[in-house]
Phi, psi and omega in degrees: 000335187274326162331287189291348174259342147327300193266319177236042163265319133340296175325284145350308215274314174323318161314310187270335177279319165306325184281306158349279172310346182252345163303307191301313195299311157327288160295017149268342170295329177284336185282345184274351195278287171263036191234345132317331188258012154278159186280171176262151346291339179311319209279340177290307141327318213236281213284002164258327160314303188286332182299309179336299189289315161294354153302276190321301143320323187265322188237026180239336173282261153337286176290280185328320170258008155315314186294309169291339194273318168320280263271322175278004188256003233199332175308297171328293169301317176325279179351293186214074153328324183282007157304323189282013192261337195264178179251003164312288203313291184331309180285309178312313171301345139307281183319321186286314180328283190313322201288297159318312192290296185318282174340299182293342173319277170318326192282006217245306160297307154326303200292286179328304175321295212294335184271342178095000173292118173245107177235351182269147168266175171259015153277339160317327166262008154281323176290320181296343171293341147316321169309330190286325206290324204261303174308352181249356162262332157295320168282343182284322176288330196313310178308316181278324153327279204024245210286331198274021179246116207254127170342277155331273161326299212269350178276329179299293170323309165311326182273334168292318185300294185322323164286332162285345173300317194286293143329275202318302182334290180331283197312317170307328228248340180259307188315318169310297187329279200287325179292000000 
């Protein structure tokens, strides 16, 4: 048993540093985004600053604890198979697909940045930086729940939270606007 509180107290902590490295790396995606639409010299300074950093970020952070966060997630389910028996787990494990889809995404985006390729604005990566936000409140409840969590209700919530994030977004997005 101490063992297995080990392996997923490791886990967590791997877990929050990825989500961490993917929030952040987004909004560096937005400072970089619009640290392009500046004039020279500035915008060549401030866009060789950022690659740095999202180098740095994406591969001393980010992917390592991506990697790490599987490997102990993966430990886990080793541990105590019968989790993969339940249907909490089945859905949580979707989330996670997504979470990987989001992840190869970003890295995808990364790649671009890094080549100078602008093809996202950066309110499209304000917004896209939610996707991490909904997915990490659906596994938390999912986790946190489990069999007490009714279905119906947490896919319905989930999709309200998302219009409001969308809204909210809008409003940030007139506020920007008008200063």
């Amino acid at each position: 048993m101490e063992l297995y509180n080990y392996i997923k107290s490791l886990h967590l902590i791997f877990v929050i540093t990825w989500f961490a490295g993917l929030f952040y790396i987004v909004r560096l995606f937005v400072y970089q985004i619009e640290a392009n639409e500046k004039t020279s010299p500035e915008r060549e300074i401030l866009l060789n600053q950022y690659k740095i950093m999202t180098y740095r970020l994406w591969f001393i952070i980010t992917w390592p604890s991506a990697v790490l966060a599987t490997i102990f997630a993966l430990w886990l389910l080793y541990l105590n198979p019968a989790w993969l028996q339940m249907s909490w787990m089945h859905v949580k494990l979707g989330f996670v697909v997504l979470l990987l889809a989001y992840h190869l995404k970003c890295h995808q985006i990364y790649k671009q940045l890094q080549n100078d390729k602008f093809q996202y604005s950066s309110n499209f990566m304000r917004l896209w930086n939610e996707g991490a936000t909904i997915i990490l409140f659906a596994v938390v409840f999912l986790v946190i729940l489990k069999n007490a969590f009714n279905w119906i209700y947490g896919v319905v919530g989930i999709f309200l939270f998302s219009i409001l994030i969308m809204l909210g977004f809008k409003f940030y997005k007139r506020i920007r606007e008008k200063k």
